[in-house]
matplotlib code that plots the C-alpha trace (Angstrom):
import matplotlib.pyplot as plt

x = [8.8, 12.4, 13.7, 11.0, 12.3, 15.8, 14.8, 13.4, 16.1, 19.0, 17.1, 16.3, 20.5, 21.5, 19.3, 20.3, 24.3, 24.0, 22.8, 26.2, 27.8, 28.5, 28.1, 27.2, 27.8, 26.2, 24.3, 24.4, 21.9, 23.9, 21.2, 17.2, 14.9, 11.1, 9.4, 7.5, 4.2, 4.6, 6.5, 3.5, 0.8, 2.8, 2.6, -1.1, -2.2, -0.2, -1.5, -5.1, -4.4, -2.9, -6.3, -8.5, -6.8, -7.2, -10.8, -11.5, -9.6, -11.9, -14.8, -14.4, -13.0, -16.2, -18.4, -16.8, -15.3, -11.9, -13.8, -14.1, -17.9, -20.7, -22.9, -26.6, -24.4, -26.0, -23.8, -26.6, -28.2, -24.7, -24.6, -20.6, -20.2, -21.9, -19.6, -16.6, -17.4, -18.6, -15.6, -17.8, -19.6, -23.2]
y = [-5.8, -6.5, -6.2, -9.0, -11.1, -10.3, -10.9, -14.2, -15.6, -14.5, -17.0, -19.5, -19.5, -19.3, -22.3, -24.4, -23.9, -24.6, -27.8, -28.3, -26.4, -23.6, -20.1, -17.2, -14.0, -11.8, -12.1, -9.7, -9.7, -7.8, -8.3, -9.2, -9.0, -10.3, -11.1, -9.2, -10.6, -9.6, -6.2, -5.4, -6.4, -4.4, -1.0, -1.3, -1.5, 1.5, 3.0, 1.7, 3.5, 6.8, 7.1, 6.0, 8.5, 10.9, 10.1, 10.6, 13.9, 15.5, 14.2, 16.1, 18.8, 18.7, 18.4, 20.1, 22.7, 24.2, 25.7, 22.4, 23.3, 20.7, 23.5, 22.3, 19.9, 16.6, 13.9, 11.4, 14.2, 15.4, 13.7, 14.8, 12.9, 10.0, 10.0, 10.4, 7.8, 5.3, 6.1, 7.3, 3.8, 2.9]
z = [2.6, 1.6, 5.3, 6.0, 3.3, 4.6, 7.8, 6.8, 4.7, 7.7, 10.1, 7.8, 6.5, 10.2, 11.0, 8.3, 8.6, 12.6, 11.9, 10.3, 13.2, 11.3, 13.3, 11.0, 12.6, 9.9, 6.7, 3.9, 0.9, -1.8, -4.2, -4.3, -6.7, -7.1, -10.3, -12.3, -12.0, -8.0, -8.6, -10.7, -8.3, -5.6, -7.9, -9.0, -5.2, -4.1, -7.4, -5.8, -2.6, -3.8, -5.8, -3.1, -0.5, -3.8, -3.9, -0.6, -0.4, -3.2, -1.8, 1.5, 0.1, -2.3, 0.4, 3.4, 1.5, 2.9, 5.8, 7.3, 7.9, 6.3, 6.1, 3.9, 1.7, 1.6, 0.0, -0.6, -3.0, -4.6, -8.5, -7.8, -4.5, -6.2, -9.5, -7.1, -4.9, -7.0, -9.7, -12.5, -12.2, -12.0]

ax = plt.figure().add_subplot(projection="3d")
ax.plot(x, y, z, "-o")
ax.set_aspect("equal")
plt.show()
């Protein structure tokens, strides 16, 4: 994200100081911060993912078992694999 926003702001400087026929050779952000409303909002969807991928990971491991074999294990049965997938939700 941050060498996107980099990226961006490179072009957009070298654009603008062409028009006055300025030639910038290189750019360097020392410094770049976002807000904390959108720092936040970055965390709690990574936090999101980790515990979806978490999730996921004890439900097969549930299910599958470390064999890797299904064996007679139905997950539309399982109360676990329903409180794991749904989250503990109804």
């Amino acid at each position: 994200m941050l060498q996107v926003v980099s990226r961006d702001i490179r072009r957009i400087l070298t654009q603008r100081a062409r028009y006055f026929n300025i030639v910038l050779d290189d750019v360097s952000i020392t410094q770049l911060t976002f807000s904390r409303d959108y720092t936040a909002a970055v965390e709690s969807k990574q936090v999101a993912q980790q515990d979806a991928e978490r999730a996921k990971f004890v439900v097969r491991f549930h299910c599958v078992g470390a064999s890797g074999i299904m064996g007679t294990h139905n997950m539309g049965t399982c109360r676990m694999c329903a409180v794991l997938i749904t989250g503990g939700q109804s």
